[in-house]
FIZA-391859 format. One record per residue (C-alpha): x, y, z. Coordinates in steps of 0.1 Angstrom, whole numbers, plus 5000, padded with zeros to 4 digits. Example, Ala and Ser with C-alpha at 12.3 -4.5 7.8 and 13.67 -1.06 7.14 Angstrom:
# FIZA-391859
((5123, 4955, 5078));
((5137, 4989, 5071));
END
This chain:
# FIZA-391859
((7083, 8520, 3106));
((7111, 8497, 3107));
((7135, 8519, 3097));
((7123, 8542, 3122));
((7127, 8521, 3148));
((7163, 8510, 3137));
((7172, 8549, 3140));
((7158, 8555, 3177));
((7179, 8518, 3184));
((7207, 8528, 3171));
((7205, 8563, 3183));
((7202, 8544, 3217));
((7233, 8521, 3217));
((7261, 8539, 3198));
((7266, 8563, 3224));
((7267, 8535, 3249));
((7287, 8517, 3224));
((7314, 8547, 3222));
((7313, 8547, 3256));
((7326, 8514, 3259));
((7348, 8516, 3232));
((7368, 8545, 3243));
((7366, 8530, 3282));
((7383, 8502, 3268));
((7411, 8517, 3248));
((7417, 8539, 3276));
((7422, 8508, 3296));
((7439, 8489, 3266));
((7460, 8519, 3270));
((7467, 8523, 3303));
((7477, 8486, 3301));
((7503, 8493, 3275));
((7516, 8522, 3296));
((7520, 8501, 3321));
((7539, 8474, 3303));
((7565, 8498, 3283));
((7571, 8517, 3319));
((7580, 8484, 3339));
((7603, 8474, 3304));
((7619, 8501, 3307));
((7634, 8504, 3345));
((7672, 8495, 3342));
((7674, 8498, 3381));
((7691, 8491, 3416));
((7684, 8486, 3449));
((7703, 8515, 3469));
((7704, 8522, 3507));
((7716, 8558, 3514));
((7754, 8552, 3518));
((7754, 8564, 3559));
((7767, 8544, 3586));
((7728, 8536, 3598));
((7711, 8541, 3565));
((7680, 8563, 3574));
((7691, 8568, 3608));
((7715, 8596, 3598));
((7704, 8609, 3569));
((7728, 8632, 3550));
((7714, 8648, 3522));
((7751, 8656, 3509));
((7759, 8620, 3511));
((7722, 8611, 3491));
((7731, 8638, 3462));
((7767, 8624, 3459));
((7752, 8586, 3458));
((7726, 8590, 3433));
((7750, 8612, 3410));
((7772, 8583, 3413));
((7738, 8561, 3403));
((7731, 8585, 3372));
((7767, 8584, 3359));
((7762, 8544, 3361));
((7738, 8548, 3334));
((7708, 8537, 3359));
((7670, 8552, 3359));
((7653, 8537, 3388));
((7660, 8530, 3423));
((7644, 8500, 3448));
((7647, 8517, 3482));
((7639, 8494, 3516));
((7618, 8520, 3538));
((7621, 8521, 3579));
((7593, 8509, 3596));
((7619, 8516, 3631));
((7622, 8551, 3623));
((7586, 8554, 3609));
((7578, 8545, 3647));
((7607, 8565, 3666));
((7605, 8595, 3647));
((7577, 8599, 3618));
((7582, 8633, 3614));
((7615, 8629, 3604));
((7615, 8599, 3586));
((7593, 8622, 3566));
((7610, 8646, 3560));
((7641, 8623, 3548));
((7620, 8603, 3526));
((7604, 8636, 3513));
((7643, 8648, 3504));
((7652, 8616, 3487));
((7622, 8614, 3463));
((7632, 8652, 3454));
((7667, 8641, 3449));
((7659, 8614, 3429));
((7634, 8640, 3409));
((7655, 8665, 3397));
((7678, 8639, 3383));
((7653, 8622, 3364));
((7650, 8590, 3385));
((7624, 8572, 3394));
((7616, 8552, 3425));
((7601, 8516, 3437));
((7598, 8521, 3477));
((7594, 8488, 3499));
((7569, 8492, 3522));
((7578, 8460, 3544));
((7551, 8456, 3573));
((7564, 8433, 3595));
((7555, 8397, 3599));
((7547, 8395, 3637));
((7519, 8420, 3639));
((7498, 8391, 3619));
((7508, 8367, 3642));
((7479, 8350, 3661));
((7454, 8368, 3635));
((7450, 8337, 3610));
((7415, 8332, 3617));
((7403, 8370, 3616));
((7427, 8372, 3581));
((7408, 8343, 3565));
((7372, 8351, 3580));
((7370, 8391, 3589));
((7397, 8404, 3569));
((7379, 8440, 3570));
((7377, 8442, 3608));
((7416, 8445, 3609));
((7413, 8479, 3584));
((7417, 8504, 3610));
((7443, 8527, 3624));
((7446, 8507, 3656));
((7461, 8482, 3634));
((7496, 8486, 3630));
((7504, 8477, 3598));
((7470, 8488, 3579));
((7483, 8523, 3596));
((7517, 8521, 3583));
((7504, 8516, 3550));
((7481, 8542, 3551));
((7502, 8568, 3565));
((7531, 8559, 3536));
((7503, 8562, 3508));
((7487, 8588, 3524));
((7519, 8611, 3524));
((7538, 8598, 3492));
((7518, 8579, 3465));
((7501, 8608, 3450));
((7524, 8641, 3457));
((7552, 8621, 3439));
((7536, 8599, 3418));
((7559, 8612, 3387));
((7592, 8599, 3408));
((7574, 8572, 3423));
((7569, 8541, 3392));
((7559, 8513, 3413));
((7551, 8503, 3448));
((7569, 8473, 3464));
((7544, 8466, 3490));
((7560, 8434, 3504));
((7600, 8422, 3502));
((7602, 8383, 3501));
((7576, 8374, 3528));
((7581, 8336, 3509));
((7616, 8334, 3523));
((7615, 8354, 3554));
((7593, 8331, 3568));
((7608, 8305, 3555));
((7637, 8309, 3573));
((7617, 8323, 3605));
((7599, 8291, 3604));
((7564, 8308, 3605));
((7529, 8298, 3593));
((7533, 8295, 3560));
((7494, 8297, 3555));
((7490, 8327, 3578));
((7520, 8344, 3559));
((7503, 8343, 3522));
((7468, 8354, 3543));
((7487, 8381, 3555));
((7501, 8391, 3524));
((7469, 8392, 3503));
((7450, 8414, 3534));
((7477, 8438, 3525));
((7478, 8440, 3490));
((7440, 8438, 3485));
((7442, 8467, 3515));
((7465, 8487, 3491));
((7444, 8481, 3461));
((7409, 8496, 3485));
((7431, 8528, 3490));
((7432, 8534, 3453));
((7469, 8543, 3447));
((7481, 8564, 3420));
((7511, 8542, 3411));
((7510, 8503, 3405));
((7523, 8481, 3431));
((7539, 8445, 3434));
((7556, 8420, 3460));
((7589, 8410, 3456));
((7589, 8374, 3460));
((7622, 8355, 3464));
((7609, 8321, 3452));
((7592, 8325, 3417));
((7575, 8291, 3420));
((7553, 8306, 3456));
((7536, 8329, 3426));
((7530, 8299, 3398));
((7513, 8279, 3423));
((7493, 8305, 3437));
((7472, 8324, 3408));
((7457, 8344, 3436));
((7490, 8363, 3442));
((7493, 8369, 3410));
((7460, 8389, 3407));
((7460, 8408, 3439));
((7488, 8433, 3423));
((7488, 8452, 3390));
((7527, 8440, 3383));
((7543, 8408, 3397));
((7577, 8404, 3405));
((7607, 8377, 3418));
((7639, 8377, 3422));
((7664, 8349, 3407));
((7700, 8347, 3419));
((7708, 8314, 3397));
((7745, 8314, 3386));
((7743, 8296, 3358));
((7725, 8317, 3325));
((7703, 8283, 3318));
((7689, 8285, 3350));
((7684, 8323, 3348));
((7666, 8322, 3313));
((7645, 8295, 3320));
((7630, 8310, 3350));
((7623, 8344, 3331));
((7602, 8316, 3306));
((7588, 8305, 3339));
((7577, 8343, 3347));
((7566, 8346, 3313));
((7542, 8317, 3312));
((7525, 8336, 3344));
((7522, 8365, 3326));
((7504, 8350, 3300));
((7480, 8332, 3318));
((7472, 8361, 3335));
((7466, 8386, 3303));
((7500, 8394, 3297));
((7502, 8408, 3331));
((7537, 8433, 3336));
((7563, 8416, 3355));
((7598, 8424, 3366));
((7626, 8409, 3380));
((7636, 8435, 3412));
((7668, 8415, 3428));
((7695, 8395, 3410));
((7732, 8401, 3413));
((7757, 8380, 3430));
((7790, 8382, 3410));
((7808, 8370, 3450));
((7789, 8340, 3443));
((7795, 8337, 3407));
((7762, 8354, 3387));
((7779, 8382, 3370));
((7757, 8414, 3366));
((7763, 8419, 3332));
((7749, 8386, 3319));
((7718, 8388, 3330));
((7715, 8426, 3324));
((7720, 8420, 3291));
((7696, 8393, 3292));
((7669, 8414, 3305));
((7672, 8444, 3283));
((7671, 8419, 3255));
((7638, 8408, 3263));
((7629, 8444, 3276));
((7621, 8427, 3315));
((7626, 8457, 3337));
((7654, 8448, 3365));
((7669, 8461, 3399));
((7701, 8444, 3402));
((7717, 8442, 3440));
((7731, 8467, 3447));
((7741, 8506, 3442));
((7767, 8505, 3470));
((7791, 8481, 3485));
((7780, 8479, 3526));
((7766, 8457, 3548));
((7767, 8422, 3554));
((7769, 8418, 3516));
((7796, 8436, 3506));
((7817, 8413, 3497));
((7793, 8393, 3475));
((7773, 8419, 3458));
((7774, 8460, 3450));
((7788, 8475, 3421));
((7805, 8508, 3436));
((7828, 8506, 3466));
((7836, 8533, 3496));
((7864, 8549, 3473));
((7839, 8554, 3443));
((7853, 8528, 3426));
((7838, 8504, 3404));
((7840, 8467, 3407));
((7845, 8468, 3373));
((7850, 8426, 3363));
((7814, 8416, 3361));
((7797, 8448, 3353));
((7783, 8452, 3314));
((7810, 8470, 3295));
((7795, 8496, 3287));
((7796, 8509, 3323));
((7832, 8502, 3330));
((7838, 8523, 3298));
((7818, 8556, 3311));
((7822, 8552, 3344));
((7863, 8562, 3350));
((7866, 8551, 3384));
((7882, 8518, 3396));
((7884, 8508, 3425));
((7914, 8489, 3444));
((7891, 8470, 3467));
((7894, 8434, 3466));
((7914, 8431, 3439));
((7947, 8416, 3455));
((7942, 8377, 3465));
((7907, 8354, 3460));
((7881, 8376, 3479));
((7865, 8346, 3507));
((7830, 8357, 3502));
((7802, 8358, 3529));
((7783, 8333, 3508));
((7802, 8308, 3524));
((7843, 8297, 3530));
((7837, 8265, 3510));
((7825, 8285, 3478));
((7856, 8284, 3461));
((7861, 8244, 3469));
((7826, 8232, 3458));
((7836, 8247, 3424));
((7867, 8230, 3420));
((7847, 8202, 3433));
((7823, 8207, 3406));
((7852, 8208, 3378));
((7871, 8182, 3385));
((7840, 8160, 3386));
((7831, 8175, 3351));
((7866, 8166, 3340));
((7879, 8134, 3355));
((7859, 8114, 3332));
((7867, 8090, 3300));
((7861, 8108, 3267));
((7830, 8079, 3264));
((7817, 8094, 3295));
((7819, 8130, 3292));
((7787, 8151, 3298));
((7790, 8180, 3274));
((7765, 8199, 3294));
((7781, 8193, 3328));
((7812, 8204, 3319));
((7801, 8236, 3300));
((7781, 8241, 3331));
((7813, 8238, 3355));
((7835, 8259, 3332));
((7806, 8288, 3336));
((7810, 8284, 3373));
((7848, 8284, 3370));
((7850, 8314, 3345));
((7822, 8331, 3369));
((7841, 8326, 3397));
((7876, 8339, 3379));
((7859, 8374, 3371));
((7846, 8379, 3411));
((7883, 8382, 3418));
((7905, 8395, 3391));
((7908, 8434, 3388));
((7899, 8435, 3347));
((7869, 8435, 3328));
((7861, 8404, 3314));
((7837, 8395, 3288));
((7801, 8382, 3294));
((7808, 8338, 3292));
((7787, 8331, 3264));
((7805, 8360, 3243));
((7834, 8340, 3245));
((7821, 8304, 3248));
((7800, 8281, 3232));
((7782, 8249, 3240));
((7804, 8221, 3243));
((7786, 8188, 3222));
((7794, 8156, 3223));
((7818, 8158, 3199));
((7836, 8183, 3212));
((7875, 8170, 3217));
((7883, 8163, 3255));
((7921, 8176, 3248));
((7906, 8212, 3237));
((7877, 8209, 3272));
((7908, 8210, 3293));
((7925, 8234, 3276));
((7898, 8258, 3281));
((7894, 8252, 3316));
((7932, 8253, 3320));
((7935, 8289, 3303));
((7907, 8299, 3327));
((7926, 8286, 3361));
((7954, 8299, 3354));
((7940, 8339, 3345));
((7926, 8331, 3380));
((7954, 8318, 3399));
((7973, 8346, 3408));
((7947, 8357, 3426));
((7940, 8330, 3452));
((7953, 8334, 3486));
((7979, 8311, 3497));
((7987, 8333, 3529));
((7972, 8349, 3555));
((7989, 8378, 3570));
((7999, 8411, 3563));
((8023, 8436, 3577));
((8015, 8472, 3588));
((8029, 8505, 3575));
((8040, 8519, 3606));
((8037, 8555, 3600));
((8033, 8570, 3637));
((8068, 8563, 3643));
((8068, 8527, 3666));
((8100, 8508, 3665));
((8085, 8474, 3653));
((8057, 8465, 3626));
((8025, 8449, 3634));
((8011, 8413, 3614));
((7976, 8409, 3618));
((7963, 8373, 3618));
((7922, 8364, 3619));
((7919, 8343, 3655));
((7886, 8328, 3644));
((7886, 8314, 3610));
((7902, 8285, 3618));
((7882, 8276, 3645));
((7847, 8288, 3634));
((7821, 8273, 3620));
((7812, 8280, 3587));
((7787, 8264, 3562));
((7771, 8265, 3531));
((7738, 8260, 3547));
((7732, 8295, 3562));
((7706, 8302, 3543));
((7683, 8274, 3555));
((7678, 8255, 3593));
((7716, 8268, 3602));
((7711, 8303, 3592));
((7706, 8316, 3625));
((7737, 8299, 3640));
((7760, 8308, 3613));
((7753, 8336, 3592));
((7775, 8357, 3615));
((7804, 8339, 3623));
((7834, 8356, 3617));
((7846, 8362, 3584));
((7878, 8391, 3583));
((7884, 8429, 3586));
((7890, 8447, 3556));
((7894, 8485, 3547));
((7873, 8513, 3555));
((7872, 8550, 3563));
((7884, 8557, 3597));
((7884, 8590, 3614));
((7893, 8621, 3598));
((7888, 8598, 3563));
((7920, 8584, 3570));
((7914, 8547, 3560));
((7908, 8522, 3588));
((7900, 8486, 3597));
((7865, 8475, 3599));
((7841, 8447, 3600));
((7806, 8426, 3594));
((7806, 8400, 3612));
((7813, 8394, 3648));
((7854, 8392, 3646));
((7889, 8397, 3658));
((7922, 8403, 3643));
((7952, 8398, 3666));
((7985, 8418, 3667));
((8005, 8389, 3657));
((8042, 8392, 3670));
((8036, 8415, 3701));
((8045, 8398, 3735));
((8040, 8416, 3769));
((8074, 8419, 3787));
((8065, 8410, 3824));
((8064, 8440, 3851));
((8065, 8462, 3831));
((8037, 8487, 3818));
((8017, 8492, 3788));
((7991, 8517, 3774));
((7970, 8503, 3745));
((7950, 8534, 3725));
((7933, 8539, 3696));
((7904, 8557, 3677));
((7873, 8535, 3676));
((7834, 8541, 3663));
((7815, 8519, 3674));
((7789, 8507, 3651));
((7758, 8529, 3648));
((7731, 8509, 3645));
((7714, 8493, 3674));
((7698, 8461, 3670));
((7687, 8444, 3704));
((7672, 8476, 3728));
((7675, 8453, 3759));
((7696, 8468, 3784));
((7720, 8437, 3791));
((7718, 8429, 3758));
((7730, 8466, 3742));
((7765, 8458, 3759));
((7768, 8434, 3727));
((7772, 8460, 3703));
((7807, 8476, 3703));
((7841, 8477, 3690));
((7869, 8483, 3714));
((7904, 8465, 3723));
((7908, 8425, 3733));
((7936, 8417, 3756));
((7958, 8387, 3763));
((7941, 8364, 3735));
((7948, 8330, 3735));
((7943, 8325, 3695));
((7947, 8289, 3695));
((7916, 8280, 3719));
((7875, 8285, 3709));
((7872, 8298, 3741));
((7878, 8336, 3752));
((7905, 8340, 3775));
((7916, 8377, 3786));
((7897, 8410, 3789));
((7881, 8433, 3767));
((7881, 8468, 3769));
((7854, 8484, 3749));
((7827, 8516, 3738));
((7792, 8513, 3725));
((7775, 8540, 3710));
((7742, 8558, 3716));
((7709, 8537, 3709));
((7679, 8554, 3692));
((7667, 8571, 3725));
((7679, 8581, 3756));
((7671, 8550, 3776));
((7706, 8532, 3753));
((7732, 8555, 3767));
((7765, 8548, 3760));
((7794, 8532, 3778));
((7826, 8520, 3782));
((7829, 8484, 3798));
((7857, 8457, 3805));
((7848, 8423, 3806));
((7872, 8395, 3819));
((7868, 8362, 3801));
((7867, 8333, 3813));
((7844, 8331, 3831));
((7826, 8361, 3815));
((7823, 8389, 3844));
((7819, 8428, 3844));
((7848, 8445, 3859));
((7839, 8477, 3852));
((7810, 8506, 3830));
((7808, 8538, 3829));
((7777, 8559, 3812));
((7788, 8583, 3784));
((7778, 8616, 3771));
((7767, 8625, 3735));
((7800, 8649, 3740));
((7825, 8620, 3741));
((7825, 8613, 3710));
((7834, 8638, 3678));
((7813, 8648, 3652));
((7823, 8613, 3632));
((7814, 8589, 3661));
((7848, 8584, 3675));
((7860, 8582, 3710));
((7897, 8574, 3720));
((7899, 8546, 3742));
((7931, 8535, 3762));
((7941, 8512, 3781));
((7969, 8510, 3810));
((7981, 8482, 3825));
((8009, 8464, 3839));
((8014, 8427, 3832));
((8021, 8404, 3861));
((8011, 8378, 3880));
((7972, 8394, 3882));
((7962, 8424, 3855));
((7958, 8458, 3868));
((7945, 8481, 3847));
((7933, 8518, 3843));
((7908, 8528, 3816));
((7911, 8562, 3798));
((7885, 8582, 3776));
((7899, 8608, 3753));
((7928, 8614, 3777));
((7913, 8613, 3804));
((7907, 8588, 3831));
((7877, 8570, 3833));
((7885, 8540, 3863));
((7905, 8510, 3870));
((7898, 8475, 3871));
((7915, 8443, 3888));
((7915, 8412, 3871));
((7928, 8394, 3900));
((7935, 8365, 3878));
((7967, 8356, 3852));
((7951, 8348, 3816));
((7964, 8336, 3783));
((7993, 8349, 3762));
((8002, 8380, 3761));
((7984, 8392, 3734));
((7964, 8420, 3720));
((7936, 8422, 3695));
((7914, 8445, 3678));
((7876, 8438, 3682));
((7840, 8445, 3670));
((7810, 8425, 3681));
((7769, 8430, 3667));
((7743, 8407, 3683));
((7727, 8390, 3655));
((7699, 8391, 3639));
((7705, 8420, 3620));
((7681, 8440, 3598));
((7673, 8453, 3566));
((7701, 8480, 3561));
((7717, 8479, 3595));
((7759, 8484, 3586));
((7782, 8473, 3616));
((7805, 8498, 3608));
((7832, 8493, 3640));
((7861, 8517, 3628));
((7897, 8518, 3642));
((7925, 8539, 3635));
((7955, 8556, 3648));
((7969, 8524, 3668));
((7994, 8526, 3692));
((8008, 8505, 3719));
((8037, 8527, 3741));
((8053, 8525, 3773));
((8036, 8549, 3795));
((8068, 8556, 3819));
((8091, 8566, 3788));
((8059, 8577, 3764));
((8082, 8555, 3738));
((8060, 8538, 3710));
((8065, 8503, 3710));
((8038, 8491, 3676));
((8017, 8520, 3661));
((7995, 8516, 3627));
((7974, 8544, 3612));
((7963, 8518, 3583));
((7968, 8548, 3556));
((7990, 8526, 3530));
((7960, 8496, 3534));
((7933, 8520, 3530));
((7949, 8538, 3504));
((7955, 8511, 3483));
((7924, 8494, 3494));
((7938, 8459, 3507));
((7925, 8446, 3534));
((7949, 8439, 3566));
((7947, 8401, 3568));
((7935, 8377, 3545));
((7915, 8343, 3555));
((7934, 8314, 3531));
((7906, 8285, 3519));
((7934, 8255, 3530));
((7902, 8232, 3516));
((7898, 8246, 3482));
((7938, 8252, 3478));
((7937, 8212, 3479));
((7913, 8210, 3457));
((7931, 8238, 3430));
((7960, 8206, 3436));
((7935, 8179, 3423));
((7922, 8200, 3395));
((7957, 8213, 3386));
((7971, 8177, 3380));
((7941, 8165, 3360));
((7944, 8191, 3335));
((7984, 8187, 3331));
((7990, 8179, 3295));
END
């Protein structure tokens, strides 16, 4: 009877106990899928390689970019959506997306889209996040809509292309630096992954948080997404390694939860992308280094191909620079001054000599291994060669490590580095249209700008966008131009009006693109155009600028032409364009007429053809001329100034004899850039440094 019984039990449980069994090796499973798939991205972050990002998409350009990607030896891509376009034109963005993930199919790449909701459609909502999170799961709801409509149209049609969602990019540090409710921002973030995780995607998701220690005190985060992810931009290996142990240690505590690292990069500001890559596919952590393509704001600092398909070949694994043919030329004549700030260079030396000017008895082995990483880091951001990972050439310095043999590294190191710091900062055109003198361009704001280190905290606002320098870029017709990033102004050093007498200023200018600010007043501050008796010695404006915007996303931003007098700032003249102005590549050619006297006249032309006059009514400055291009801050996710000139020429209009011209072909060719900022600070501290480690 017993026996009997046992049979009809056991008869009863094993089938439930199969069940369970084979539900949880299928999970077990699924978990290990999960794991090797994250371990095995070897990504980038890319932004289709257009003026405006998605704004103009070109599916020629997308196919070109991501066979550059492939040949690069990348599998993955970490692709910033546009919630803009998503609202201006949905149907398109659609489509575009729709493109790209088919793209990036047929070459056997996969995808992590950023979903980015933005911040101030939670603001005020704090209480209804924390009590009624469930009311705010409608479509009347702007981001719970967004999300749904990205899902709804993407997650499961591409699921094979798409390997993980990035629901979120660094909400820890934009609101940081937006100075937002820091409270109400991890509220928000939670409602929208646990809102993700109630629409049952097909593909994993994760938030990209900037500041790894916002998910180690918050186990909560952690939880709410199937993969967690940071991103580290440390310099120094140490501090690199010991926050993957750091990552790690989450993971653990949270089952061995998947995790990946989905921004690092910064070889501008000396983290080479070959150290930590190799790092990371030691320890099999997935990555997305920063970035595909040099553009932006960044490009100076980060992006391992530049416009000519070149490589930025110093910092980049070798493996890479030995497939990948192409070098480029950019930036690899005189120390690049990075957008990471003009005292970059001097806080290293800074670093070094206090490392170095030390008693034997007093040296710190660890500093000053430390400062010869930063020194050796910042010697492969500007020479033109591949150069090794540091700790393939280096090790640890110990205490009894002779002083006389410290310096000689360091020494060896400078001076591979030397040639290519700046200790001058102009440069002379190539004159090919024919004028009868050359043209030196100088940067008019560097030395009086404001610059710091601190843009990335309560100053970033302020600062972020002060001038830096033009460099080379495609200009019309893919001649090679002079463009921009930053709000600046090169001047036409050595040109001098010749009282009564006339002058026509032209040129082929783009303005850039992408419109920030839709304001109507404010729209006039994005353009590029000419700047006219300069007085480059003063902060303050003084002259008149002659200018072109371009089209905003609708019809309401129409372009125009304007002149400004400065200063006082005052309109003097603005004409409405049409879409017909300007070519097929977004340029217009702009002149300007004038003759120089006691007042300024002036006439304002628009591809030949007269477009008004002005009257100053007031003498101004020197007589000067500068090329300009202006963006009103803050910029965007994406968003590429992109001011372009080309085909300079200043000529007397009575004779039609050239006077200055520049097309900018030999600069663009060889990819230097027209005028160079020199860091006077960190050249005295290169003195220092040099006469400590003189034998």
């Amino acid at each position: 009877m017993k026996r009997y019984w046992k049979m009809i039990l056991l008869a009863a449980i094993l089938p439930a106990f199969l069940l369970f069994t084979s539900v949880y090796a299928r999970q077990s499973k699924t978990e290990s899928a999960l794991l090797d798939q994250m371990s095995s991205i070897r990504g980038i972050n890319y932004s289709p390689r257009t003026s405006s990002s998605w704004w103009s998409y070109d599916p020629n350009i997308i196919a070109n970019d991501l066979d550059v990607i492939k040949a690069t030896g990348f599998n993955s891509l970490r692709v910033f959506l546009s919630y803009d376009l998503y609202k201006t034109d949905p149907e398109k963005y659609k489509q575009s997306i729709a493109e790209l993930l088919k793209a990036c199919r047929k070459r056997d790449i996969t995808i992590m889209p950023v979903i980015n909701p933005r911040r101030q459609d939670f603001y005020g909502l704090k209480d209804k996040l924390k009590n009624e999170p469930d009311s705010l799961c409608t479509d009347d709801f702007e981001p719970y809509h967004y999300l749904h409509w990205i899902v709804g149209n993407f997650d499961e049609p591409y699921a094979d292309v798409i390997i993980c969602w990035d629901l979120w990019n660094e909400p820890d540090w934009c609101a940081l630096l937006a100075k937002d409710d820091m409270e109400q921002t991890n509220l928000a973030v939670k409602w929208f992954a646990k809102t993700a995780q109630q629409m049952k995607l097909k593909n994993p998701y994760t938030i990209g948080f900037a500041l790894l220690e916002n998910l180690m005190n918050d186990p909560e985060m952690v939880e709410i997404t199937p993969v967690f992810s940071y991103h580290c931009y440390n310099h120094l290996q140490k501090d690199f390694r010991q926050a993957y142990e750091d990552a790690r240690a989450v993971s653990k505590r949270h089952n061995n939860r998947p995790f990946l690292i989905t921004e690092f990069g910064k070889p501008g500001a000396w983290q080479p992308y070959s150290d930590c890559m190799s790092f990371c596919e030691s320890q099999k952590l997935g990555y997305y280094i920063w970035e595909a393509f040099t553009q932006t704001m960044w490009r100076k600092v980060q992006g391992i191909v530049y416009e000519d398909d070149g490589l930025r070949v110093s910092t980049l694994p070798k493996r890479i620079v030995s497939s990948y043919k192409n070098r480029s030329g950019y930036f690899t004549e005189g120390y690049d001054l990075t957008i990471a700030g003009s005292n970059r260079l001097a806080r290293t030396f800074d670093f070094v000599i206090s490392a170095l000017n030390v008693t034997s008895e007093n040296a710190d082995p660890q500093k000053q291994f430390a400062a010869l990483e930063t020194l050796y880091n910042s010697m492969r951001a500007v020479v033109p060669q591949w150069t090794a990972d540091f700790e393939d050439v280096y090790k640890p310095f110990t205490i009894k490590t002779d002083q006389k043999a410290v310096r000689k590294t360091f020494k060896a190191v400078l001076e591979k580095m030397r040639p290519y710091i700046r200790t001058y900062g102009d440069h002379i055109n190539d004159n090919t249209l024919g004028g009868t003198a050359t043209i030196c361009y100088t940067d008019t704001w560097s030395n009086t700008a404001t610059y710091t280190e601190n843009w990335e905290t309560e100053e970033f606002s302020s600062n972020r966008y002060c001038p830096t320098i033009y460099h080379s870029g495609l200009g019309k017709n893919f001649s090679k131009a002079i463009s921009n990033i930053a709000p600046e102004r090169i001047l036409l050093n050595g040109f001098r009006y010749e009282k009564n007498k006339q002058y026509r200023i032209e040129a082929d200018i783009r303005p850039p693109k992408t419109i920030i600010n839709s304001s109507a007043e404010s729209y006039l501050a994005n353009w590029a155009g000419f700047a006219v008796n300069i007085s480059a010695d003063k902060k303050s404006d003084c002259g008149v600028i002659a200018a072109v915007t371009s089209f905003g996303p609708d019809s309401s931003q129409p372009a125009v032409i304007f002149v400004k007098a400065l200063n006082p700032c005052r309109k003097l003249f603005t004409k409405q364009l049409n879409t017909s102005d300007f070519d097929k590549t977004g340029f217009v050619h702009l002149a300007l007429e004038f003759s120089q006297d006691q007042q300024l006249h002036g006439v304002i032309f628009l591809n030949g053809i007269k477009a008004g006059s002005f009257d100053v009514s007031q003498h101004m400055g020197e007589q000067l001329v500068a090329l300009q291009g202006n963006i009103e801050p803050p910029a965007q996710p994406g968003v590429n100034a992109g001011y372009y000139f080309d085909n300079l020429k200043i000529t007397d209009p009575g004779s039609s004899k050239i006077l200055f011209s520049d097309s900018f072909e030999k600069y663009g060719r060889n990819g230097e850039r027209l005028s160079y900022t020199v860091d006077t600070v960190a050249l005295q501290k290169l003195q220092i440094l040099e006469q400590i480690l003189k034998p």
